[in-house]
Backbone as CSV, one residue per row, in Angstrom:
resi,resn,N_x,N_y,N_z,CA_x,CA_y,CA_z,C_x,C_y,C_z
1,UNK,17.530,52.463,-6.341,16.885,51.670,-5.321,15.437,52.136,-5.179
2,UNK,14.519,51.273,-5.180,12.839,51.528,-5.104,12.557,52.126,-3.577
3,UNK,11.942,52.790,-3.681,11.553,52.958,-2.184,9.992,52.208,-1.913
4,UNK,9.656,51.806,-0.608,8.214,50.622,-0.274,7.821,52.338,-0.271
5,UNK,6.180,52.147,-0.983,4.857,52.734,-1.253,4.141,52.097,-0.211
6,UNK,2.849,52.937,0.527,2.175,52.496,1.098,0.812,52.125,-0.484
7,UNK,-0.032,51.170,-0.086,-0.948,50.611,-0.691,-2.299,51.762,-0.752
8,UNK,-2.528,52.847,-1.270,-3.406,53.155,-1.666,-4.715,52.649,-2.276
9,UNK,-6.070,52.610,-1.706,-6.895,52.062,-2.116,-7.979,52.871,-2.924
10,UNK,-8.706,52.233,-4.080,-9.900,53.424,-4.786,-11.023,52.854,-3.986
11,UNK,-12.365,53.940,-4.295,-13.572,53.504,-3.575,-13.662,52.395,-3.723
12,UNK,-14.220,52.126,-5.426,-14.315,50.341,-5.389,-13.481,48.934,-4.911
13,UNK,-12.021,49.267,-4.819,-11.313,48.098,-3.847,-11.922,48.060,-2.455
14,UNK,-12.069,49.258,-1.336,-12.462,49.291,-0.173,-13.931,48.815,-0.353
15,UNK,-14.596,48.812,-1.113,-16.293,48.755,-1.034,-16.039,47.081,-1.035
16,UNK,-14.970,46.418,-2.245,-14.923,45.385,-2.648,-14.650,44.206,-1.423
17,UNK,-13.279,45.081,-0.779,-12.983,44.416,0.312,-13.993,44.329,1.642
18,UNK,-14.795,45.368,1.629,-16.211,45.351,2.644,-16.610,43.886,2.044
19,UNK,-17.272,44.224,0.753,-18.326,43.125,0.298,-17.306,41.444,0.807
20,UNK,-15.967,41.224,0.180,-16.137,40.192,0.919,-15.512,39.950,2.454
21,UNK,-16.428,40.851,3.285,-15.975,40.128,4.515,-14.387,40.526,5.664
22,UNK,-13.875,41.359,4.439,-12.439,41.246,4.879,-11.899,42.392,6.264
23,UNK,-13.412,43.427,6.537,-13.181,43.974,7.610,-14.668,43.274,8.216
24,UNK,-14.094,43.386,10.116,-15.157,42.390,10.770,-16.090,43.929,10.849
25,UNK,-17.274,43.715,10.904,-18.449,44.485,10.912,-18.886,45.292,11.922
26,UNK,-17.725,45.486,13.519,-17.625,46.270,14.226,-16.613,46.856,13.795
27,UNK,-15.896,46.712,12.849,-14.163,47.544,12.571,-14.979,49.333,12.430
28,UNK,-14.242,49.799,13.128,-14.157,51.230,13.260,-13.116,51.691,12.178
29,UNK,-13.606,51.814,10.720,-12.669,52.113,10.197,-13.332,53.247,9.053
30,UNK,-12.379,53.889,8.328,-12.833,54.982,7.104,-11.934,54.938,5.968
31,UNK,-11.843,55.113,5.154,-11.171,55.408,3.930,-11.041,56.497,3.437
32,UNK,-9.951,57.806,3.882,-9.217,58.560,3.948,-8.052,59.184,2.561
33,UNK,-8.354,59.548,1.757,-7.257,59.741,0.597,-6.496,58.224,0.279
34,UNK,-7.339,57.377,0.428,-6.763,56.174,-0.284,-6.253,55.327,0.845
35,UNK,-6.505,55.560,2.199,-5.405,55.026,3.442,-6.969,54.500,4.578
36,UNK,-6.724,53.340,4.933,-7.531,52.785,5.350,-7.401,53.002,6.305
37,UNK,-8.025,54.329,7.725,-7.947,55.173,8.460,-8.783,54.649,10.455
38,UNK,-8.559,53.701,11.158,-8.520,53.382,12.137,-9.484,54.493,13.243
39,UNK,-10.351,54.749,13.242,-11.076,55.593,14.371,-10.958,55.669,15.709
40,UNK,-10.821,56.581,16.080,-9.960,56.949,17.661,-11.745,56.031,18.207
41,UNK,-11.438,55.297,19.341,-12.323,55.095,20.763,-12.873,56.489,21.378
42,UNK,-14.128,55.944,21.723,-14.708,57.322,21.615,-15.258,57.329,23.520
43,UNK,-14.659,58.549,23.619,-14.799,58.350,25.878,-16.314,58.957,25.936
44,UNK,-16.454,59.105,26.939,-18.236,59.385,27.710,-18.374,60.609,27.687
45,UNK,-17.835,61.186,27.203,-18.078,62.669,26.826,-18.677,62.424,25.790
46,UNK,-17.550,61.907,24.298,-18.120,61.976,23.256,-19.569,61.210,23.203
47,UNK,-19.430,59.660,24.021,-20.796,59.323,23.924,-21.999,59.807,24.132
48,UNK,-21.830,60.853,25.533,-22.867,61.623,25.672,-23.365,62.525,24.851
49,UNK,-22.256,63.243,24.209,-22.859,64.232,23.252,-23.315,63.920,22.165
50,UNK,-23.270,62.146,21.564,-24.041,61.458,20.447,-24.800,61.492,20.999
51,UNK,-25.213,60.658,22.157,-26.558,60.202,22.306,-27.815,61.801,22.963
52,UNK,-27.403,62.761,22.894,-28.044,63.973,23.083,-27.997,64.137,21.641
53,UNK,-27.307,64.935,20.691,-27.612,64.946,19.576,-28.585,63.837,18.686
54,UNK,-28.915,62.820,19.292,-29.340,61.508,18.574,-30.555,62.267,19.283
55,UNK,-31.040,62.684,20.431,-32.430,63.091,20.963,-33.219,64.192,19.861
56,UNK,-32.326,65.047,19.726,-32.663,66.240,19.380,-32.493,66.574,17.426
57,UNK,-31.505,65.913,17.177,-31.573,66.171,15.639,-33.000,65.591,15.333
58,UNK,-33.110,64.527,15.203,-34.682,63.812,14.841,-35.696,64.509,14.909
59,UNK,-35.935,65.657,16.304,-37.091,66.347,16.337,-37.225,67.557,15.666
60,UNK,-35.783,67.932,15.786,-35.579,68.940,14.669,-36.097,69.045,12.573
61,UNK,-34.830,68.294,12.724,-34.820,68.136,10.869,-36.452,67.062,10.739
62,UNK,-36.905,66.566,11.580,-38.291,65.654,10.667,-37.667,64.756,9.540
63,UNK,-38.986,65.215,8.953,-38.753,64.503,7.459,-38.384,65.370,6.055
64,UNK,-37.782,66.828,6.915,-37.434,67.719,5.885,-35.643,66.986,5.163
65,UNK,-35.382,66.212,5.591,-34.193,65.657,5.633,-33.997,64.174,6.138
66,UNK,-32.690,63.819,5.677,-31.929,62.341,6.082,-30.889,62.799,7.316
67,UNK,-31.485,62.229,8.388,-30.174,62.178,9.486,-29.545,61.073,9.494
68,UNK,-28.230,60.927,9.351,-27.525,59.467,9.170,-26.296,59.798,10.165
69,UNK,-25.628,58.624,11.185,-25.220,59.036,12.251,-23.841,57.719,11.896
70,UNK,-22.812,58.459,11.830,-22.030,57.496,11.742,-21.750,56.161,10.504
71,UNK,-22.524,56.553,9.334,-22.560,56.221,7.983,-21.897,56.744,7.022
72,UNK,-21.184,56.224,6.125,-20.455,56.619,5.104,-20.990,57.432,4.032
73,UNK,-20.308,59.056,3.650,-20.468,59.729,2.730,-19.386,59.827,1.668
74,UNK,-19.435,59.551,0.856,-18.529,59.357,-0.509,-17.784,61.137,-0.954
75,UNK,-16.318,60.485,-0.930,-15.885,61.952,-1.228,-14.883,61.362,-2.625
76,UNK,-15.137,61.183,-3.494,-14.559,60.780,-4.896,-13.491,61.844,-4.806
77,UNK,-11.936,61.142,-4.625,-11.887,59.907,-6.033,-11.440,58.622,-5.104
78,UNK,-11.133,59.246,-3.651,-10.683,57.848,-2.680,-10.744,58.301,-1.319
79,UNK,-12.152,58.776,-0.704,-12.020,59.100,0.619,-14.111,58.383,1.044
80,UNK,-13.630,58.363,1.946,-15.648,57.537,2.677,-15.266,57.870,3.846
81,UNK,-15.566,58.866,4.835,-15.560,59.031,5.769,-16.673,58.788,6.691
82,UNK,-16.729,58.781,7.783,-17.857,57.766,8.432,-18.163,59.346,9.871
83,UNK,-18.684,60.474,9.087,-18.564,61.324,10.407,-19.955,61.142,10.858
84,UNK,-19.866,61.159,12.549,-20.663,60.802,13.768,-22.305,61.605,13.038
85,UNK,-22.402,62.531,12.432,-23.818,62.864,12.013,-23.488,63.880,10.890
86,UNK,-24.369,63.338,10.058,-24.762,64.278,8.947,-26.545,64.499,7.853
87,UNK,-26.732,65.560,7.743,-27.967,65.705,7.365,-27.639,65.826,5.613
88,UNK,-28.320,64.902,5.078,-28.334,65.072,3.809,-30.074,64.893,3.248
89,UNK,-29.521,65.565,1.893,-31.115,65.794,0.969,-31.604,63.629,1.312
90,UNK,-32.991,64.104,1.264,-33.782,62.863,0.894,-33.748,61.887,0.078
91,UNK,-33.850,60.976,-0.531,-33.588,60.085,-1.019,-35.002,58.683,-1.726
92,UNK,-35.183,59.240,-2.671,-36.272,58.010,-2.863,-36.114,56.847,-2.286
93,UNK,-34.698,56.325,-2.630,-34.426,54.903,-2.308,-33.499,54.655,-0.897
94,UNK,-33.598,56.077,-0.074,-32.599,55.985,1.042,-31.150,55.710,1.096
95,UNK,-30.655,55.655,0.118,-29.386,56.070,-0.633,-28.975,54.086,-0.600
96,UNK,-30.140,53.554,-0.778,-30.111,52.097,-1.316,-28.973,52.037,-2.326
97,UNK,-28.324,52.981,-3.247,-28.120,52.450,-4.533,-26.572,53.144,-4.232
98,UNK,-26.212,54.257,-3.678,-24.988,54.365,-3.042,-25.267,55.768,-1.720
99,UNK,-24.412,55.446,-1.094,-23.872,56.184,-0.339,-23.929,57.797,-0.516
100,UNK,-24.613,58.839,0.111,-24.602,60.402,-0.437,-23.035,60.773,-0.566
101,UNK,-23.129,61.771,-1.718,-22.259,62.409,-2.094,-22.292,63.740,-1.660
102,UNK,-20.926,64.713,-2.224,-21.158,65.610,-1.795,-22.235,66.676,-2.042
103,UNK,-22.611,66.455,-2.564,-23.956,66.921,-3.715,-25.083,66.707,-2.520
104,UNK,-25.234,65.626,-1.821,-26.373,65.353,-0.735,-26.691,66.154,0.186
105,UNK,-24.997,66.475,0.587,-24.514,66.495,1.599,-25.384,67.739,2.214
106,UNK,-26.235,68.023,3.477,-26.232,70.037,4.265,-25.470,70.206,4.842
107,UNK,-25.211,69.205,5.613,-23.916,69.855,6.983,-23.664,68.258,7.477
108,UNK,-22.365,68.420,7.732,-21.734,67.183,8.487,-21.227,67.822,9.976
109,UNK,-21.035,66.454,10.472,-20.854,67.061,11.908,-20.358,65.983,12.594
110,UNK,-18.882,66.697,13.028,-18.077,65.902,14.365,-18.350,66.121,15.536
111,UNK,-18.150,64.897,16.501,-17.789,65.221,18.058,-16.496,64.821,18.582
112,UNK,-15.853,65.512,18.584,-14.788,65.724,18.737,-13.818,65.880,20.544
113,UNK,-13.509,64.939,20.936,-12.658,64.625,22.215,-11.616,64.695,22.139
114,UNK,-11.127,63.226,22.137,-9.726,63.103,21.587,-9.256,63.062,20.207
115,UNK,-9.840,63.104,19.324,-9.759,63.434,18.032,-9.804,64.424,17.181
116,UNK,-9.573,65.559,18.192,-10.120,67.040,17.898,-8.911,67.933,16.718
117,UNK,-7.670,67.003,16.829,-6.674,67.457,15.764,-6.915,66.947,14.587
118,UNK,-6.918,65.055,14.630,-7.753,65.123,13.058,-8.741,65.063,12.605
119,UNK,-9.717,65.753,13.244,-11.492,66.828,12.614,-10.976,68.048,12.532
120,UNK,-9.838,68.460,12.859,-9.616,70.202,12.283,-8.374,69.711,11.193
121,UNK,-7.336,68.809,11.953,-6.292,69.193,10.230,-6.551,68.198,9.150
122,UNK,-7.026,67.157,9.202,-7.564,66.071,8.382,-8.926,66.242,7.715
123,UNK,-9.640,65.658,8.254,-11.120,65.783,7.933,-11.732,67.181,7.536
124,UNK,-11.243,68.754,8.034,-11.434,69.968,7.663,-10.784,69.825,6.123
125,UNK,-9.977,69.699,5.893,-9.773,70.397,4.495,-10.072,69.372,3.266
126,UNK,-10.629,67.848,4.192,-10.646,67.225,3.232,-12.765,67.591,2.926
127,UNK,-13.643,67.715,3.772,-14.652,68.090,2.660,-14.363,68.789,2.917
128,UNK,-13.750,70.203,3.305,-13.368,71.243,2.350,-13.618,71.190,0.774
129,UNK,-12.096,70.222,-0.003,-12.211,70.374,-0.780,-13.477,69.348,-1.793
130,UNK,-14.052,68.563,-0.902,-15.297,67.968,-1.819,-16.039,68.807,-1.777
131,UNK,-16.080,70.178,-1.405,-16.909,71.474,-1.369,-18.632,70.887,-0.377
132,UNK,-18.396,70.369,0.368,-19.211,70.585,1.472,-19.523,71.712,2.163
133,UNK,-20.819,72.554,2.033,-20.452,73.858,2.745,-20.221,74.105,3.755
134,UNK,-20.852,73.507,4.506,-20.857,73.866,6.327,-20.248,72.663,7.176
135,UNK,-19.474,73.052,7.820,-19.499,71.043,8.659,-19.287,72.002,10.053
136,UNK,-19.520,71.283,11.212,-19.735,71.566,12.499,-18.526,70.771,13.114
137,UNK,-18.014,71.303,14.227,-17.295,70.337,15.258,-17.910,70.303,16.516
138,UNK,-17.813,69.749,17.587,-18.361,69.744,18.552,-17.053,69.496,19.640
139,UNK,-16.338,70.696,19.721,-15.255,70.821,20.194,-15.575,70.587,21.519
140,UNK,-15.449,69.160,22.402,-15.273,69.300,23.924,-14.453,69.283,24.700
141,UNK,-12.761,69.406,24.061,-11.843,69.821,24.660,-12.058,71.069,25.049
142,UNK,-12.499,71.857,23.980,-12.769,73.398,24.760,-14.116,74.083,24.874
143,UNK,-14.945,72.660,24.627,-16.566,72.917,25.477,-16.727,74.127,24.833
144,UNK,-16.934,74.205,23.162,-17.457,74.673,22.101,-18.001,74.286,20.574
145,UNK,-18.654,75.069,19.954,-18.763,74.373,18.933,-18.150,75.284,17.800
146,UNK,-17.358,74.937,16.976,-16.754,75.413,15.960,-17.313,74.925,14.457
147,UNK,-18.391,76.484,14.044,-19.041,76.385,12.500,-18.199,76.806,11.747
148,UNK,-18.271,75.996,10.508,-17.344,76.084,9.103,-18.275,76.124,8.047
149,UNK,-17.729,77.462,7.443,-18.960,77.374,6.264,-17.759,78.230,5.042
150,UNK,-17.879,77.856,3.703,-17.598,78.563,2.531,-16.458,78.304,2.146
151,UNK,-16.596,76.513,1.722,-15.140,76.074,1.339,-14.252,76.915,0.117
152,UNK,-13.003,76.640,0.290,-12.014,77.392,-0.532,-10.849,76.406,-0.568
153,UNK,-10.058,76.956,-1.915,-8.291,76.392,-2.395,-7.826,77.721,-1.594
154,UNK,-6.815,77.753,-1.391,-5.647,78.956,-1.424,-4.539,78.638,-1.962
155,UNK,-3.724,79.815,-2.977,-2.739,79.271,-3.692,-1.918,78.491,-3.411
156,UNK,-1.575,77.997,-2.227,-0.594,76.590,-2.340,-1.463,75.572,-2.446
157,UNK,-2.814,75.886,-2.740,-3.498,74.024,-3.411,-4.517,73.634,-2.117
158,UNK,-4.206,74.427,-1.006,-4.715,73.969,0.613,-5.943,74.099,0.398
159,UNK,-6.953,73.567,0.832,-8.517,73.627,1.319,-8.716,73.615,2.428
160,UNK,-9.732,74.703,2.774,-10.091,75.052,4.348,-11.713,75.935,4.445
161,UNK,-11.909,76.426,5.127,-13.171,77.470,5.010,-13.039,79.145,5.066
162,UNK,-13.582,79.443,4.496,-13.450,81.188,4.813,-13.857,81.668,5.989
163,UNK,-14.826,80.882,6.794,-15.825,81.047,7.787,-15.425,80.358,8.699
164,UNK,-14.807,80.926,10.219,-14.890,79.597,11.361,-15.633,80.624,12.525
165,UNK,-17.031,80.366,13.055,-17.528,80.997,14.139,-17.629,79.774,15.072
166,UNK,-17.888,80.517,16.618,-17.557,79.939,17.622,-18.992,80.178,18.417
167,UNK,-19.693,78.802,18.280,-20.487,78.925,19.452,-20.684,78.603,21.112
168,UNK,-20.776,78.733,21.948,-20.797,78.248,23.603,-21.879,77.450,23.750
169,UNK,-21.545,76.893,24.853,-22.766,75.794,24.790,-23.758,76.479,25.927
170,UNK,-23.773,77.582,26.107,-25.127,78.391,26.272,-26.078,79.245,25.381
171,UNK,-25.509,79.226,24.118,-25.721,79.229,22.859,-27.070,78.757,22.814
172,UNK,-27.634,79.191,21.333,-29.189,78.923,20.607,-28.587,78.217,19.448
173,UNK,-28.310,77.650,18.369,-27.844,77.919,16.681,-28.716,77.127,15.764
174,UNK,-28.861,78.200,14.673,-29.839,77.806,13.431,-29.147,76.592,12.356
175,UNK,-29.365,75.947,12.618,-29.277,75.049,11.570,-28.819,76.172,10.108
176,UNK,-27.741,75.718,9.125,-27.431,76.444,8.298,-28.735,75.880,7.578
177,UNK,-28.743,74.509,6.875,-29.704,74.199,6.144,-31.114,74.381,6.277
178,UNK,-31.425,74.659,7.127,-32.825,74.959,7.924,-32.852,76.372,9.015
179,UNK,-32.703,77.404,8.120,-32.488,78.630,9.118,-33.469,78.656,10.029
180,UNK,-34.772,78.259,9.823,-35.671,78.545,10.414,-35.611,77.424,11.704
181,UNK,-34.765,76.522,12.127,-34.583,75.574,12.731,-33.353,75.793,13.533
182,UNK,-33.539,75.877,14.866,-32.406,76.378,16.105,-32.201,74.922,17.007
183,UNK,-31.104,74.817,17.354,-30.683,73.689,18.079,-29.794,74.372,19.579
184,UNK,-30.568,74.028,20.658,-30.224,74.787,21.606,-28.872,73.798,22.057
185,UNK,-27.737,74.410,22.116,-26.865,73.886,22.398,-26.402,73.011,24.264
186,UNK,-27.007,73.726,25.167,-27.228,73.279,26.363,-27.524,72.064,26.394
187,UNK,-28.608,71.608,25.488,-28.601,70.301,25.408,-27.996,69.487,25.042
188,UNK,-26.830,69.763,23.872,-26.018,68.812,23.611,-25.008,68.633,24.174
189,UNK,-24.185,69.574,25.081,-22.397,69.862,24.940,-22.970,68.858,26.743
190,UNK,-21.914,68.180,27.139,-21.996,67.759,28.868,-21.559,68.375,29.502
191,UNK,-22.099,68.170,30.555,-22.154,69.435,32.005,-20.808,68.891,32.256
C-alpha cells in the first residue's frame, strides 16, 4: 500500500509558481526544505522592533552594504527564506539577476515573538547548514538578543552553531561584519 507524500517543491517550481500569479502578493509565505511555509502574524512588539531596527540599521551599515528587510535569500537546493533583515555584500545590479546567496550573505536577523521556536529549531540549523556565519535573534519573549556565529554538522548530520552569546537590551553590540560598527541595543528591543 503507497503511503500520500507531501508535494515537495525545487527553487524553480516556487519562483515559477510566484511568476504566474499563483500566490496573491501580500501572501506571507517562504519556501522551507521544499514545504511552502505560512509566516506567523507578527504583534506590536515585533512591529516595533522592525520599525526601530529599520531607523537604525540604515545609519549604521551606509553604503558599506545591502540592507534588505524581509526579502528572500536563496538557500539551494529548496529553501528561500524571507528573514525580517539581513545585510548582504553589494551588488552591481542589486541582486536584479537573483536573489543573495549564501555567499552574500553577513548576518541575517530575526525578530522573534511568537515565532521564537521556529527561529531557534527551524530556521537555526537550516542557515546553519547553508553555512551562514552569524544570524541574530531578537528574542522578545525573553527581552534578549541571542548571537550565533560558527556554523557546524555534528555526527548525527545536525547543524547548529558553536557560538550562542546573549546580549540585554542595555547592551552596546558590534556588528560581526562591521566590527568597527556598534548598534546600541536600547534602541531596538521595546520598553
Amino acid at each position: 500500500m503507497a503511503i500520500a507524500q507531501a508535494k515537495r517543491f525545487t527553487l524553480d517550481e516556487y519562483h515559477k509558481l510566484a511568476e504566474i500569479g499563483f500566490f496573491h502578493e501580500d501572501s506571507r509565505i517562504e519556501l522551507i526544505k521544499g514545504e511552502i511555509i505560512q509566516m506567523a502574524a507578527k504583534g506590536k512588539a515585533h512591529e516595533t522592533c522592525l520599525r526601530r531596527l529599520l531607523k537604525e540599521l540604515p545609519k549604521l551599515v551606509g553604503g558599506r552594504a545591502t540592507l534588505q528587510s524581509q526579502a528572500p535569500v536563496t538557500l539551494p537546493p529548496n529553501s528561500e527564506p524571507e528573514p525580517d533583515f539581513a545585510i548582504v555584500k553589494n551588488s552591481s545590479d542589486d541582486y536584479f539577476s537573483g536573489h543573495p546567496t549564501p555567499e552574500d550573505v553577513l548576518l541575517v536577523m530575526e525578530v522573534s515573538d511568537s515565532s521564537i521556536d521556529y527561529d531557534q529549531d527551524v530556521k537555526l540549523p537550516l542557515y546553519a547548514e547553508a553555512g551562514i556565519f552569524d544570524y541574530w535573534i531578537f528574542n522578545l519573549a525573553d527581552n534578549q538578543l541571542e548571537c550565533y556565529s560558527e556554523p557546524y554538522q555534528d555526527n548525527q548530520g545536525k547543524y547548529n552553531y558553536r557560538n550562542k552569546r546573549i546580549e540585554l537590551p542595555s547592551q552596546t553590540v558590534k556588528l560581526p561584519c562591521f566590527p568597527d560598527l556598534s548598534i546600541d541595543l536600547n534602541k531596538i528591543f521595546p520598553a
